[in-house]
C-alpha positions in Angstrom: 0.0 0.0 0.0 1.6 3.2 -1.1 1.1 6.5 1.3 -1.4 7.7 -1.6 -3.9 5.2 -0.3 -3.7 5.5 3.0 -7.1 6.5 4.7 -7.1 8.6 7.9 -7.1 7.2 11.1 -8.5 8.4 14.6 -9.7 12.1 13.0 -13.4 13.5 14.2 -15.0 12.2 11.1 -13.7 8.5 11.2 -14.5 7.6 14.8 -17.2 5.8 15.4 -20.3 7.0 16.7 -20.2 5.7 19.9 -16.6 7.2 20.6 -16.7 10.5 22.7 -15.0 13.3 21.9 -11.4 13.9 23.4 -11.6 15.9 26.5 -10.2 19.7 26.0 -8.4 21.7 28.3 -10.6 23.7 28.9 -13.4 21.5 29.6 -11.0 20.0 32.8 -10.1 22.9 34.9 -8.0 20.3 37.7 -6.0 19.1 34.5 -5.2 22.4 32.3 -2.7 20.3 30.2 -2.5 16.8 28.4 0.8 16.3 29.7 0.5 15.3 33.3 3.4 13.4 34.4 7.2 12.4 33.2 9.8 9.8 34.4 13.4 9.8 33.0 14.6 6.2 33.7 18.1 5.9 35.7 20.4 3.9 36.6 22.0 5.4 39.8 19.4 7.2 41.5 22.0 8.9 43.6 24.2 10.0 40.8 21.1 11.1 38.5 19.8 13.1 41.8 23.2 15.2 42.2 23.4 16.1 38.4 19.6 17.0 38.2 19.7 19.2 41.7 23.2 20.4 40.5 22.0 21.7 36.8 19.0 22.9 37.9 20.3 24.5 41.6 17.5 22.7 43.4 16.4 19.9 45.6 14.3 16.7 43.9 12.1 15.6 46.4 12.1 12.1 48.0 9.3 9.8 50.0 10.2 6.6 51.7 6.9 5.5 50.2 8.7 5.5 46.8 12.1 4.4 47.4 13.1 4.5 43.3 12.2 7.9 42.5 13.2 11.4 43.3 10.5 14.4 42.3 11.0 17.6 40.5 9.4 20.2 42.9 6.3 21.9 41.6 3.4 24.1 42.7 -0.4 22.6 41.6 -1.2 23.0 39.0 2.0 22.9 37.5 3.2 19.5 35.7 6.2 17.4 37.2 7.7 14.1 36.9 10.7 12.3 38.2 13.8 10.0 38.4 12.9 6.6 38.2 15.3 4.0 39.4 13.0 1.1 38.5 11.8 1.8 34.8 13.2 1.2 31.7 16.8 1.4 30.2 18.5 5.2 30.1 18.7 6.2 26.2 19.1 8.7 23.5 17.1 7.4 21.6 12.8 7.9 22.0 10.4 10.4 23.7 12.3 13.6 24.4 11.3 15.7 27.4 11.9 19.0 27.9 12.4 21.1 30.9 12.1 24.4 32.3 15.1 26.4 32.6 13.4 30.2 31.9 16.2 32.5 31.4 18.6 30.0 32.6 19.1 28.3 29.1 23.0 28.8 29.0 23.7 28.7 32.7 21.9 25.7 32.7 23.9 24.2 29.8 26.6 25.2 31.6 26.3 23.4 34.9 25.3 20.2 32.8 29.0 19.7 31.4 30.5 20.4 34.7 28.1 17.8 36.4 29.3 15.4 33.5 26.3 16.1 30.7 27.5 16.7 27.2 25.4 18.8 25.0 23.9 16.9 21.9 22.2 19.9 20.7 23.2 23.8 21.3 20.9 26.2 21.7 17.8 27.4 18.8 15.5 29.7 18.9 12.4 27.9 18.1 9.8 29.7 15.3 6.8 32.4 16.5 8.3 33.2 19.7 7.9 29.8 20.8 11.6 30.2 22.9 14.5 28.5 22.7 15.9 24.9 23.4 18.8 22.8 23.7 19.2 18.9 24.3 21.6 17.4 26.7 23.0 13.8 27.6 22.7 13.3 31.6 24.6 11.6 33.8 22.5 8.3 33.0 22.4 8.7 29.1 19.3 9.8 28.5 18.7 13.1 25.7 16.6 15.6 27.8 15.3 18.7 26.2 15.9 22.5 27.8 13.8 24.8 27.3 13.5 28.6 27.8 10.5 31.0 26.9 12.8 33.9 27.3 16.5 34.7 26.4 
């Protein structure tokens, strides 16, 4: 089958009847985003902790209810995610998440090769005033994306 041919999947007009609509952001004020939660896989929880509180100059949170994971701290609403010791293999390859360093893009980048990270991608400004990223290799191997709304 050639690309030609292909029919669409999954749009408005080719679900079936009985399939509700998606939910929109707006329609869930407790959940204003469709991103909700993160986990970057590690190896050494220890070592991943120091290079994450070290780039960022903060503390990741820990509960001795969850022993294989450290938090990134947050105010509600506000999405997070965290270290997970007990997940899948650390890689450069897949799903690339990107975190908040606002007008901290290059001290950030900075910290990350004294802490051992080795930038895979140096700063661009993204289109429409959409900000600026970078990518980085961590301590465990994983690409991680930095972004900044400002310069």
């Amino acid at each position: 089958m050639t690309a030609a041919t292909l029919e669409p999947v999954n749009t408005p007009t080719s679900l079936p009847a009985t399939t509700p609509a998606p939910v929109t952001t707006s329609a869930n004020p407790l959940r204003p985003a469709n991103i909700v939660w993160f986990e970057i896989p590690v190896a050494d929880l220890d070592r991943a902790t120091r290079f994450y509180e070290a780039i960022f100059a903060l503390q990741l949170v820990e509960n001795p209810h969850f022993p294989g994971l450290r938090v990134f701290p947050y105010d509600r609403p506000a999405i997070s995610g965290c270290l997970f010791a007990h997940g899948p293999t650390p890689t450069l390859d897949g799903t690339v998440v990107y975190l908040n360093c606002d007008g901290q893009l290059d001290a950030v980048l900075k910290r990350a090769q004294a802490a051992g990270g080795k930038i895979l991608e140096e700063v661009a400004q993204l289109p429409a005033g959409l900000g600026w990223t970078a990518q980085i290799r961590d301590s465990e191997g994983n690409r991680v994306g930095l972004h900044s709304a400002t310069a």
